[in-house]
ZAMARGU-4260 file (C-alpha; in steps of 0.2 Angstrom, whole numbers, plus 5000, padded with zeros to 4 digits):
<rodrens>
0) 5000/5000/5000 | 5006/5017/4997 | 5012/5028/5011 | 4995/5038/5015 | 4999/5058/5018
5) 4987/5064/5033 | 4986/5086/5032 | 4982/5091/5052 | 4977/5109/5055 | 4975/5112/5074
10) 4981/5130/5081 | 4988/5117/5096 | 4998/5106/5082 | 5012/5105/5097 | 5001/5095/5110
15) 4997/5083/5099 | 5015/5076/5097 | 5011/5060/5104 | 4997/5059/5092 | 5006/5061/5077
20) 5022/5052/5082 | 5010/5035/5084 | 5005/5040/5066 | 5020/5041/5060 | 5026/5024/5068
25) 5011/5017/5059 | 5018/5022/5040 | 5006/5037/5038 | 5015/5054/5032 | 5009/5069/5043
30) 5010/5087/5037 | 5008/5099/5051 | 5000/5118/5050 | 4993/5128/5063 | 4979/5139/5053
35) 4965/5137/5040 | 4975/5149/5029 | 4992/5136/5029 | 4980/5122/5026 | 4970/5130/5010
40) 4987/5133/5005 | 4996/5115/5008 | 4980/5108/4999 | 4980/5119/4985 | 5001/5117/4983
45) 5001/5101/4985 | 4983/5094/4975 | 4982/5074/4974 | 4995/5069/4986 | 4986/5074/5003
50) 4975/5059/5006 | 4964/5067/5020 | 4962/5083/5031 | 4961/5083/5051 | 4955/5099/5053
55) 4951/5109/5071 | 4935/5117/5073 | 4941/5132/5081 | 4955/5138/5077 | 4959/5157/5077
60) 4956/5168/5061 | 4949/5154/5047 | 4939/5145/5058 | 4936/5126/5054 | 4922/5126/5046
65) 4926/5142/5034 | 4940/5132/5028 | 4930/5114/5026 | 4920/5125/5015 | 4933/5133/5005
70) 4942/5113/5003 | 4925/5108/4997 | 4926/5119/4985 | 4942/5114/4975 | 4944/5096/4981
75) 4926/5090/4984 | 4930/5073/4985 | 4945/5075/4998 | 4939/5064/5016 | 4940/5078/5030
80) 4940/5074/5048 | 4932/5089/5058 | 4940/5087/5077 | 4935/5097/5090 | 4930/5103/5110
85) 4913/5109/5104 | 4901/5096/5107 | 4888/5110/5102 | 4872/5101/5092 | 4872/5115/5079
90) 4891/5115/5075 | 4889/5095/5074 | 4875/5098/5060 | 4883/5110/5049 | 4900/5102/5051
95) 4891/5085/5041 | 4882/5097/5030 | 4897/5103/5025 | 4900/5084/5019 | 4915/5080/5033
100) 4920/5061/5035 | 4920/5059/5051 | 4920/5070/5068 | 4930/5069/5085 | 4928/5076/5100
105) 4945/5081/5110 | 4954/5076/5119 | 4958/5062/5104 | 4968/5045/5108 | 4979/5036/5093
110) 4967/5022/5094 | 4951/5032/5090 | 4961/5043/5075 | 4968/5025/5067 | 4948/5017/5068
115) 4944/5034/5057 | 4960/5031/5045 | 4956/5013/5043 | 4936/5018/5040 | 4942/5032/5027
120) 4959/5025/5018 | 4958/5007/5021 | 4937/5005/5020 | 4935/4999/5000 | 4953/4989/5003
125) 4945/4978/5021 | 4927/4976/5014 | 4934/4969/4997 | 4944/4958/5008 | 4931/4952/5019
130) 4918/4949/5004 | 4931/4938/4995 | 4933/4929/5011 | 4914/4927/5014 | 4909/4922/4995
135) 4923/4908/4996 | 4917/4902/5011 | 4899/4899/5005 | 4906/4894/4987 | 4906/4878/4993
140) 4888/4878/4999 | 4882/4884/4985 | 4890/4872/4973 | 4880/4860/4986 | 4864/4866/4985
145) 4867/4867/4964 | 4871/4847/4964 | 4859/4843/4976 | 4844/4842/4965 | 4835/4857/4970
150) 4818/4858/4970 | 4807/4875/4965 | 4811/4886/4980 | 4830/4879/4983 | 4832/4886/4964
155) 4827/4903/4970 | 4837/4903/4985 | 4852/4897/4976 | 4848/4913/4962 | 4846/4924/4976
160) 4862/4920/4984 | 4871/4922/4966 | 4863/4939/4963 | 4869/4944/4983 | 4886/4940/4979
165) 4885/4948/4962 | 4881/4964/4970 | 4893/4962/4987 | 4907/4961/4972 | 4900/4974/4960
170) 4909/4988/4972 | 4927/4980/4971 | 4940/4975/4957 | 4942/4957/4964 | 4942/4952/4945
175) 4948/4933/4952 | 4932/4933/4964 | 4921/4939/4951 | 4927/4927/4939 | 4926/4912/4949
180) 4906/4919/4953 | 4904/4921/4934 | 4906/4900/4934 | 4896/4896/4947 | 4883/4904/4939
185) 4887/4896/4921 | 4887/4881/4932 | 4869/4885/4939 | 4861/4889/4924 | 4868/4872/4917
190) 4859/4863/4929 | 4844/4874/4931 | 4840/4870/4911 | 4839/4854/4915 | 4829/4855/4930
195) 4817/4863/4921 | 4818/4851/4906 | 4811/4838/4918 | 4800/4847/4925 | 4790/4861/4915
200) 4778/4852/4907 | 4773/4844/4922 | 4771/4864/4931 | 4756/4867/4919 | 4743/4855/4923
205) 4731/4862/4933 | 4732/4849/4947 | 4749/4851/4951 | 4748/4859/4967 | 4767/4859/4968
210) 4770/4870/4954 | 4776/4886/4955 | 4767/4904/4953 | 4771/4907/4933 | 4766/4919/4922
215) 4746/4914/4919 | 4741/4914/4936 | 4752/4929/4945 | 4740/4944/4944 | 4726/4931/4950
220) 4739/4924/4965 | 4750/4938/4968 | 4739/4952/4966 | 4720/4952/4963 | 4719/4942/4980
225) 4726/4958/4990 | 4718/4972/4981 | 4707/4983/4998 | 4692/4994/4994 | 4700/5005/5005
230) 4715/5013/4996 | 4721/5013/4978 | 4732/5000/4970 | 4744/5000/4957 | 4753/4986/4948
235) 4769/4993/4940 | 4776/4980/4926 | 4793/4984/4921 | 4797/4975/4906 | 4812/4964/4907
240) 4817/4970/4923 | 4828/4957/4929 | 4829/4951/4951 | 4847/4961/4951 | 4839/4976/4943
245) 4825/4975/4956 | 4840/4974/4970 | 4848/4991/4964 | 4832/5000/4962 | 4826/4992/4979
250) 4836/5007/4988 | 4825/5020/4977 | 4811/5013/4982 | 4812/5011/5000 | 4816/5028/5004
255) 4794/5030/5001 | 4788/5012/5002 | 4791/4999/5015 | 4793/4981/5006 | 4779/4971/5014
260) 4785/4954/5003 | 4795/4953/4991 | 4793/4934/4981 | 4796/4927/4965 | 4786/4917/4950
265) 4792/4907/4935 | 4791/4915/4917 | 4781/4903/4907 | 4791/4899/4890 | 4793/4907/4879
270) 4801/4921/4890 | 4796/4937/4878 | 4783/4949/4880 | 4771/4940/4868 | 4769/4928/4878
275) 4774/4929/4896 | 4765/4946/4897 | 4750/4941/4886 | 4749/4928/4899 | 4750/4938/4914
280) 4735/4948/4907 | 4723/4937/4901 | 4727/4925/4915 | 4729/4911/4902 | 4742/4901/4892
285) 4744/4906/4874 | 4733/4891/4867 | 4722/4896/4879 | 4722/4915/4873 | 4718/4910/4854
290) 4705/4897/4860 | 4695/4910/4869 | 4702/4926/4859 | 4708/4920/4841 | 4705/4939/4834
295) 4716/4947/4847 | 4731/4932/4847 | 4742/4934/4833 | 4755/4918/4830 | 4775/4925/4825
300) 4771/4920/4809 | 4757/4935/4808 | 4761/4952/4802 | 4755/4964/4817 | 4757/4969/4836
305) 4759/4956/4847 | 4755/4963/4862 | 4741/4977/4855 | 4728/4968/4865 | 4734/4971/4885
310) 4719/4980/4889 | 4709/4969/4883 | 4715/4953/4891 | 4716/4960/4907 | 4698/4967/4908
315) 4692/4950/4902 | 4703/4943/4915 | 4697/4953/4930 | 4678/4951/4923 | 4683/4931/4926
320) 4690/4935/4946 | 4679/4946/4951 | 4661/4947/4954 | 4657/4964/4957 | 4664/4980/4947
325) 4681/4986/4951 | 4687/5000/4944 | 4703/4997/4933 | 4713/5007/4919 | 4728/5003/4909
330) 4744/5013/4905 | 4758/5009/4893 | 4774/5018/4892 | 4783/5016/4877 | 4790/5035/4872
335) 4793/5052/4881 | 4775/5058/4879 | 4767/5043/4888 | 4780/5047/4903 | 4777/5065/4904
340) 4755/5059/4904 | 4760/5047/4918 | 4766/5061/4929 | 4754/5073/4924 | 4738/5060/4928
345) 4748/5054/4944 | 4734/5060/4955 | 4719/5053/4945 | 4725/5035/4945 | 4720/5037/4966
350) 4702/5035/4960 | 4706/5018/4956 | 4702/5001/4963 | 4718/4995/4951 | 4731/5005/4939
355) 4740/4993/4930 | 4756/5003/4921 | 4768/4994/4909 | 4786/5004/4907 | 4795/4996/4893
360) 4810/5007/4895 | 4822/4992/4902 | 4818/4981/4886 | 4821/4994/4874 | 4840/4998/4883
365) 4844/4979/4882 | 4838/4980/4865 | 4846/4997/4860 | 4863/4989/4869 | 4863/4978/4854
370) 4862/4991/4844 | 4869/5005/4847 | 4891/5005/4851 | 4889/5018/4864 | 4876/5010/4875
375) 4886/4991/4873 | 4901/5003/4881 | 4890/5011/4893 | 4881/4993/4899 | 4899/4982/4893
380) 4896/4969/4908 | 4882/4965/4920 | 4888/4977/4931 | 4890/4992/4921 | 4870/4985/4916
385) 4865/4985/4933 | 4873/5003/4936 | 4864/5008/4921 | 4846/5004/4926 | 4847/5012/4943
390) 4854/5028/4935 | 4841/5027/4923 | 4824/5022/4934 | 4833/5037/4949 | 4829/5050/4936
395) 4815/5043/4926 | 4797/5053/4925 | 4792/5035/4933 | 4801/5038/4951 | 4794/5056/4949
400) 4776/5048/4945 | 4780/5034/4962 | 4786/5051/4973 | 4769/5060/4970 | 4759/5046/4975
405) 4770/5039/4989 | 4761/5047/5003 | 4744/5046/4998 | 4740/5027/5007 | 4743/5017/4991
410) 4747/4998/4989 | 4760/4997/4976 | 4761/4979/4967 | 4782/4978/4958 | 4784/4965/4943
415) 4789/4961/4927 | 4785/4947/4913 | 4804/4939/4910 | 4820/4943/4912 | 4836/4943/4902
420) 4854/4930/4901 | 4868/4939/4890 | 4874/4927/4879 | 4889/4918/4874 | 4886/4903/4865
425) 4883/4902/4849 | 4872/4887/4843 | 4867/4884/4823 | 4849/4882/4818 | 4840/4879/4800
430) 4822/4884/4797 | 4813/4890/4783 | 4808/4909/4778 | 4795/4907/4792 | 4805/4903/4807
435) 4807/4917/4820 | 4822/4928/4821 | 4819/4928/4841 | 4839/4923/4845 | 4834/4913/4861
440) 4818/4903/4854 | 4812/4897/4838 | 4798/4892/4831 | 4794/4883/4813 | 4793/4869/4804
445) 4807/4855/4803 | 4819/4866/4811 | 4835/4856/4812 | 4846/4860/4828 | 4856/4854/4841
450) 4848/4843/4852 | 4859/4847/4865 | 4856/4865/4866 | 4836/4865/4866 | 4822/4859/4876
455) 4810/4856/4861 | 4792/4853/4858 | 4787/4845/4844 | 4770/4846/4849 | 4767/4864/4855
460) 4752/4858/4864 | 4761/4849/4879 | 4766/4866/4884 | 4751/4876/4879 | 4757/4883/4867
465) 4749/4888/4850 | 4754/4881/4833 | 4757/4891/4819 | 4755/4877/4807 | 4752/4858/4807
470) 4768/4855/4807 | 4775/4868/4820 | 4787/4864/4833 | 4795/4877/4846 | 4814/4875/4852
475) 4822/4885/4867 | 4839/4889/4870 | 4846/4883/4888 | 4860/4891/4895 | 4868/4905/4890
480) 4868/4899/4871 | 4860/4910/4856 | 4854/4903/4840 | 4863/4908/4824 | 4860/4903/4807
485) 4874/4895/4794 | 4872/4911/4781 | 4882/4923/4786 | 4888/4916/4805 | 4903/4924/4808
490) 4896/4941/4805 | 4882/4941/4817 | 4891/4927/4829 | 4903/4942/4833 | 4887/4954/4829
495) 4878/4945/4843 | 4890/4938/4854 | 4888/4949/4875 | 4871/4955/4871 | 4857/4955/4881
500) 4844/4942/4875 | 4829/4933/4879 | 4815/4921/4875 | 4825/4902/4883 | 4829/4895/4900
505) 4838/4901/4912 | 4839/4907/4930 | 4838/4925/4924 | 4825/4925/4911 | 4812/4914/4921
510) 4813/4919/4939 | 4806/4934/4939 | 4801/4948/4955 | 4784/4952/4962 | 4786/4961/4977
515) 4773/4970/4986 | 4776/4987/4994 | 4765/4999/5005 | 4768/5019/5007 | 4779/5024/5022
</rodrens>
């Protein structure tokens, strides 16, 4: 570690040589100056290299705080440690207004100045340390829990703790840490596709009690059940908002709502917003959507919208659920004018026994990323993904909509209809002109593929699914893997290769968020 340089301003500098001579034996650099003035102009002379300020509050002239002020100024960043014999309330207050690090009250020992140095210098250095540490320790358990045939819930568990760790390491450059993590959750997903390989078909018969809350029966189980006469609620469905970007937004939230439960369900396949959110609507498998509603269900082989119907599954559905009148409305966000109407109409959506809003901003930045260079530099790894979506939703009209209503006794419903994997693995696929461009499902007639890399359904049925044509049969991708066809491979292979993509199996795509929150 580099020598740390300490700048100590007291107008008593010669009482405190006890103080600073400990320092001294412990490796730290300590520059010495007796007023506000010498230390504006130490700071000023000698920019980057001082590390931090210990700065008395009442010294004669430039009193501490004047000279906090004016360091804040030129170095805004630079950890100041205000120490002084003032144990005034008021001068505590504006001293951490004034952003200090920390505060001390004199007399000071070396012990209680080192705890502040080690807090300030070596912080980012010891928690680093200590995350590595723990996430090697529990490695190991989690490498159990993966090989141990997990069941519905241990999956969840095991995603949870993944997506912990993924965020305990986000803050530090353990590259070693985060790689190792990057395999157990390559490792996971492997497994999980099998799991649910064995086992989806099984989830959708209606007698299973065992099967977990998916897509077709969430708003029934999750929400309709907890909706109170007595104040307003509002369902918020952000499209392809992944758990981890739930997690960083989670914060945001808090500061107005209090998490009452925060669960999960299972995105029914495919996991796109034609038919996971179609489903969550209309409270219905797809083959169930175009029995009932075969003018508003159109197949991927049909030109037109495939979600233009929302409103009118979900109206259906709660006509189904309910046998009185409740009074709904639906909102979709999809450019800057909708957004600005959200906020606008905030207050009317009160009036309401339900608001159901749907803000597709995440999907389009996972589908701009692909796009457009500057975003893929922006959003280059999970991370920098992660980073992105809490910058985005802290400043979207959508947190300025959720502040107006925040104290106004509402019961705020958080979800979303799939995730997204980013993807690695490239996997050939031949169709015909009619097959789906989706890159993480497919479906067509005789599709030729490897067997390996799917879970396939020849007859779409079995997983309620509808089917195109006679001869139709529908092929997800597991893993991490992304369907590419032989013309022109190399090309879109590089093309497609670290985008964010959905549609298949895997832990991030299917278990999805559903938390319910109530105003503070």
């Amino acid at each position: 570690m580099d020598k740390i340089t300490i700048l100590w301003a007291d107008d008593e500098i010669d009482l405190l040589k006890p103080q600073l001579l400990f320092l001294r034996n412990k490796g730290y650099e300590v520059l010495t100056v007796t007023n506000g003035h010498d230390a504006l102009d130490e700071c000023n002379e000698l920019k980057n290299e001082i590390d931090v300020v210990f700065l008395d509050e009442s010294m004669p002239g430039l009193t501490g705080l004047e000279t906090l002020s004016k360091i804040k100024e030129t170095r805004p960043n630079l950890p100041v440690v205000m120490i002084t014999k003032n144990e005034a309330e008021t001068v505590m207050e504006e001293a951490i207004g004034s952003q200090i690090t920390d505060y001390l009250i004199k007399p000071v020992n070396p012990n209680q100045i080192l705890l502040t140095l080690k807090k300030i210098v070596d912080n980012k250095r010891l928690v680093g340390e200590k995350t590595s540490s723990d996430y090697q320790q529990e490695f190991r358990q989690i490498s159990l829990e993966i090989s141990n045939n997990p069941n519905i819930d241990t999956w969840v568990d095991i995603y949870k703790k993944i997506v912990n760790w993924e965020l305990r390491l986000d803050a530090h450059t353990n590259n070693q840490m985060g790689e190792i993590l990057t395999m157990q959750k390559t490792d996971a997903n492997r497994e999980f596709s099998k799991f649910v390989e064995q086992n989806y078909q099984s989830w959708l018969q209606e007698d299973n009690e065992e099967a977990p809350i998916m897509s077709h029966n969430l708003l029934r189980k999750k929400v309709f059940t907890e909706l109170d006469s007595s104040k307003p609620s509002m369902f918020l469905l952000l499209d392809n908002l992944r758990y981890d970007q739930w997690k960083v937004i989670e914060p945001i939230v808090s500061e107005l709502f209090k998490v009452e439960e925060e669960d999960t369900f299972y995105s029914i396949l495919p996991t796109t917003t034609q038919y996971s959110r179609n489903a969550i609507f209309a409270g219905l498998m797809p083959s169930e959507i175009q029995e009932y509603y075969p003018t508003w269900w159109v197949n991927d082989n049909q030109e037109g919208g495939k979600n233009m119907h929302e409103h009118d599954f979900l109206r259906e559905h709660i006509g189904r659920v309910f046998r009185k009148p409740i009074k709904s409305e639906y909102i979709k966000v999809t450019n800057v004018n909708a957004a600005k109407k959200l906020v606008d109409n905030s207050m009317n959506y009160l009036n309401n026994d339900l608001t159901v809003v749907v803000y597709n901003f995440i999907d389009m930045l996972s589908h701009a990323r692909t796009e457009m260079e500057v975003l893929k530099e922006l959003a280059s790894d999970e991370t920098a993904y992660r980073s992105l979506t809490r910058s985005w939703f802290l400043h979207s009209p959508l947190w300025t909509m959720l502040q107006k209503v925040a104290d106004k006794g509402i019961q705020l419903f958080i979800g979303t209809d799939h995730g997204t994997i980013r993807v690695n693995q490239p996997s050939k696929v031949i169709g015909d002109r009619e097959t789906t461009a989706n890159l993480r499902y497919k479906v067509g007639r005789n599709l030729k593929y490897e067997k390996k890399d799917v879970l396939e359904f020849r007859d779409p049925a079995k997983a309620f699914l509808p089917r195109p044509n006679v001869s139709s049969s529908f092929i997800f991708a597991k893993e991490d893997i992304y369907f590419l066809y032989p013309n022109n491979y190399n090309k879109f292979n590089n093309y497609y290769r670290n985008t964010f993509q959905h549609g298949g199996i895997s832990l991030e795509e299917m278990i999805c968020p559903i938390v319910k929150l109530t105003s503070r």
